[in-house]
N, C-alpha and C positions, 0 to 999 in steps of 0.2 A: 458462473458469471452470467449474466443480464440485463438487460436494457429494458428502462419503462421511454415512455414516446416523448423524449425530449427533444429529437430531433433526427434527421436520415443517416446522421453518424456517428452516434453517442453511443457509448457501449462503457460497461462496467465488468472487470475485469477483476476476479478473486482469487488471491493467490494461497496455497499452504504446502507445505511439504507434505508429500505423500509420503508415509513409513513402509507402505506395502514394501515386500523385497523385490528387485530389480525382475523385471520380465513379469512377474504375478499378473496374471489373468484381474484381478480382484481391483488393482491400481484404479483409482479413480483421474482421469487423464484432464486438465486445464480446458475450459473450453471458450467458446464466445459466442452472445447469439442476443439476439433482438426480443425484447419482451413488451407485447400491443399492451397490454392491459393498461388502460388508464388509473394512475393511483397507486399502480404497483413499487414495491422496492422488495429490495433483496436481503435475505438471512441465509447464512451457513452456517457449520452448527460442527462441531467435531467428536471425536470422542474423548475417551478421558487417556489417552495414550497417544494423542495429537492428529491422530488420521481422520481421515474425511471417512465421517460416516453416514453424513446426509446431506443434500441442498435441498434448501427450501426457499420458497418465494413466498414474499410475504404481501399480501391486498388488505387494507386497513387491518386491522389487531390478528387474526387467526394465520397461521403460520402449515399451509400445505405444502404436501410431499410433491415434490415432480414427477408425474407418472412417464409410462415407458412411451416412448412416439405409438402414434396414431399415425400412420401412412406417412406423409412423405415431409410431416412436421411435428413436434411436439403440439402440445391441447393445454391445456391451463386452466384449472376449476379459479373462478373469479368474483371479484366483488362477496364474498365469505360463503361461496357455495360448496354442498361438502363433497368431496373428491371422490368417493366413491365411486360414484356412479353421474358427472355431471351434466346435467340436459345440455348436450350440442348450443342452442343457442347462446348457453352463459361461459363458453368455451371462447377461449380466442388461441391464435396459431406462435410459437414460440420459432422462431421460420430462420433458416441460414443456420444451424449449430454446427461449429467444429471444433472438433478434438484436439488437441495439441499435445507431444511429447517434450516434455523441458527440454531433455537431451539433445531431439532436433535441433528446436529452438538455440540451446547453448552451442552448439556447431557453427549455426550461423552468424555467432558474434563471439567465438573462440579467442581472439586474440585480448578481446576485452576483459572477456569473464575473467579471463584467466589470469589477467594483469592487478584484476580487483580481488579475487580471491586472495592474491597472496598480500596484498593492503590492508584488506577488510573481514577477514576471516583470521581463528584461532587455527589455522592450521588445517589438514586433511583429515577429512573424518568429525569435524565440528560441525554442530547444526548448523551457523550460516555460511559454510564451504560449500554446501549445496547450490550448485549453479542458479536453481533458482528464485534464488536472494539477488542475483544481478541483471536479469532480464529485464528489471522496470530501466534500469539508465539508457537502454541502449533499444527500447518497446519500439521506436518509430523505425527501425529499421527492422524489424521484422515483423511488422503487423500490415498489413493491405494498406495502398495507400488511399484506399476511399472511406479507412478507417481514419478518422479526426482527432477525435478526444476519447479518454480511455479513462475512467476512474478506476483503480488497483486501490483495494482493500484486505487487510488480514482477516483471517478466519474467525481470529477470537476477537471480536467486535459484535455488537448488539446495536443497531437503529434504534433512534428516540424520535425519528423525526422521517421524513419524506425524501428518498435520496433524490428526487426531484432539485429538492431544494440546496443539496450539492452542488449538484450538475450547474445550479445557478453561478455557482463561485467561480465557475468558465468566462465568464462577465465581467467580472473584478477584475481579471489579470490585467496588471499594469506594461505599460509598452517594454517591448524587450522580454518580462517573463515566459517561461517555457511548462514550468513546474507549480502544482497547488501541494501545500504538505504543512501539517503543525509542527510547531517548536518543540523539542524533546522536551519531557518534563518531569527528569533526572538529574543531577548532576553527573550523568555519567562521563559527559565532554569535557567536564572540568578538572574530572580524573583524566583521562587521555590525554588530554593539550596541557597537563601539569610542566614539562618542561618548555614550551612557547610559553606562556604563564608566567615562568619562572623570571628568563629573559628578557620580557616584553611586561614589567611593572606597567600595572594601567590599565591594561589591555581590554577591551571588551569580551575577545573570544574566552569561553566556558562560562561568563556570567550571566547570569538569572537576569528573565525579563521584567521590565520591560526593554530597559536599557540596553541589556546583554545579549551576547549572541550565547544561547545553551544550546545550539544542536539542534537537530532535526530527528524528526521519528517518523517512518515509512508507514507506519500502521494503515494510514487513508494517503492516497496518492493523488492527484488531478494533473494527467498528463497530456496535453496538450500537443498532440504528435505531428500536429501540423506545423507548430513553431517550432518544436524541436527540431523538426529535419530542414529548417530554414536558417537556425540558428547558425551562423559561423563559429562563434564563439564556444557555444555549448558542445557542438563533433568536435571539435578542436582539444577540450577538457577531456575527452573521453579517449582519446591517444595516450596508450602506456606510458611513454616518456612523460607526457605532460602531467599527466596522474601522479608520475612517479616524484618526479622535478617539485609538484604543491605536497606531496607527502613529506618528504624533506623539508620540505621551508617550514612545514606546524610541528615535525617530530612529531608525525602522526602514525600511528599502528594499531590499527582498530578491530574488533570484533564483531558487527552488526551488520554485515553484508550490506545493499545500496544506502540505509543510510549513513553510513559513516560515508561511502561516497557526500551523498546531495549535502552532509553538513560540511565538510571538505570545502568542497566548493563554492558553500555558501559564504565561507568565512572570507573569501579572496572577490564572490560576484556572486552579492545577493541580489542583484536586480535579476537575477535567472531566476527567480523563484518568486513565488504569491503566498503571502504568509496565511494558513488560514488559522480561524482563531479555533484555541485551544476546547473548544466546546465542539466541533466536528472529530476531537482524537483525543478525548477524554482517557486519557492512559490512568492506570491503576495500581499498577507495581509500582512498589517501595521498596526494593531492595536494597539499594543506592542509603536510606534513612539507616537500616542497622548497620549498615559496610562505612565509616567513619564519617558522614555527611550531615549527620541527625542535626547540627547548631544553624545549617544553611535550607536542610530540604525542603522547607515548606516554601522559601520564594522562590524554587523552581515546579512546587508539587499541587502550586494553590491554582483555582479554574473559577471562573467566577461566571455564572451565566446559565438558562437552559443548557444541559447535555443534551444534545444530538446526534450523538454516535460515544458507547461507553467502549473499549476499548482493553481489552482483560488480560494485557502482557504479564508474562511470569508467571503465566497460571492463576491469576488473582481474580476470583468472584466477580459477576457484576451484579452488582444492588439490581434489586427486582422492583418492579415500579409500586 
């Protein structure tokens, strides 16, 4: 995770499950930290078994490795210099990084994880049972508070554009919102809210947009930590009981760790949330089209616009430019 110089407290924040086995030396640990370079954005890269095998920071097109600290801060080869060996001058300082253990982190908001785990999760031992699938709902209370705004992005995503120009969607939010995130672009919600659906002839929740509400996809985040911890309403939704009480009302049981939360909640208080367009989380899996959806999927699967951030859920390719 990375920051280019958008402001004194803007930070980007990337998330993936580490596979390493628990304790392993080898684990690659969550971090956060400020990046000067003007121009710069951010690429992570995994392997083909989901672990983190590399970060990378990306300065227009060429994509370098982050070398080991230089004294008492990271160095950064910049503006397309090659990293080998970079002349000091073309160096700038990558300054404040810290390390984070999820585990920690989920201790600190135990009561939550653990209320959404059994919501939003397949069970113990399912890929999004790991705690750290629920850390972004609850980010403002365990991140500094002279941290602001946090963009949380997955691993398997590719930049078409300037996360500068992200960070701008900071801007957009409308009075009240807390949350930036695109609309899920599956019908995977329309499967899970099949019996509200059922009950509720009419309804907009699970339908395809524009009209529709289809859910939400965590893939890019823009979490606004300052209104989050202001919000009354938003701590309020993140209380068990209250989680529990809105699960009941959708006959909801979901799979997808925080986003099943943030669509949850969107369905009852979308003003908590700043829609961004489906061109910042250009998602890519089809699953959903062979699993009985094929006559509906394209008006929740169609994107109209520059991609700006591609987005490679389910393991699916992304188109090369």
């Amino acid at each position: 995770m990375a920051r280019a110089p958008f402001g004194s407290h803007d930070f980007t924040f990337t998330f993936g499950l580490r596979s390493h086995p628990r304790g392993s030396a080898q684990k690659l640990p969550l971090a956060r930290g400020v990046l000067l370079c003007a121009g710069g954005g951010l690429d992570r890269r995994t392997g083909t078994d989901g672990s983190h095998f590399g970060q990378h920071l990306r300065n227009q097109v060429p994509l370098w490795p982050v070398p080991v600290p230089w004294g008492p801060c990271l160095r950064l080869p910049c503006w397309g210099e090659q990293p080998a060996d970079p002349p000091p001058a073309l160096t700038v300082p990558l300054r404040q990084v810290f390390f984070h253990d999820v585990e920690v982190l989920a201790q600190k908001l135990l009561p939550t994880v653990e209320a959404m785990q059994k919501l939003f999760s397949a069970g113990a031992g399912s890929y999004y049972a790991d705690s750290i699938f629920f850390l972004s709902v609850a980010m403002h209370h365990i991140m500094p508070k002279e941290i602001l705004r946090i963009v949380q992005v997955d691993l398997d995503v590719e930049y078409r554009a300037n996360i500068r120009e992200l960070f701008q969607e900071f801007d957009n939010f409308p009075e009240g919102a807390v949350i930036g995130i695109a609309r899920e672009m599956q019908p995977v919600y329309r499967h899970i809210f099949w019996q509200y659906r059922q009950e509720h002839p009419g309804t907009k929740v699970g339908e395809p947009p524009p009209d529709g509400l289809p859910g939400f996809n965590s893939g890019v985040l823009l979490l606004n930590l300052e209104a989050m911890r202001q919000s009354e309403l938003y701590n309020r939704l993140l209380e068990p009981a209250v989680v529990q009480q809105l699960a009941n009302k959708f006959h909801f049981k979901g799979h997808l760790g925080d986003q099943d939360f943030f669509t949850l909640v969107g369905m009852e208080h979308p003003e908590l949330f700043h829609v961004l367009d489906c061109t910042w989380n250009r998602q890519l899996c089809s699953w959903w089209r062979d699993h009985g959806y094929s006559d509906i999927f394209e008006h929740y699967f169609r994107c109209d616009g520059h991609v700006r951030i591609y987005h490679g859920n389910c393991n699916t390719p992304i188109p090369t430019e």
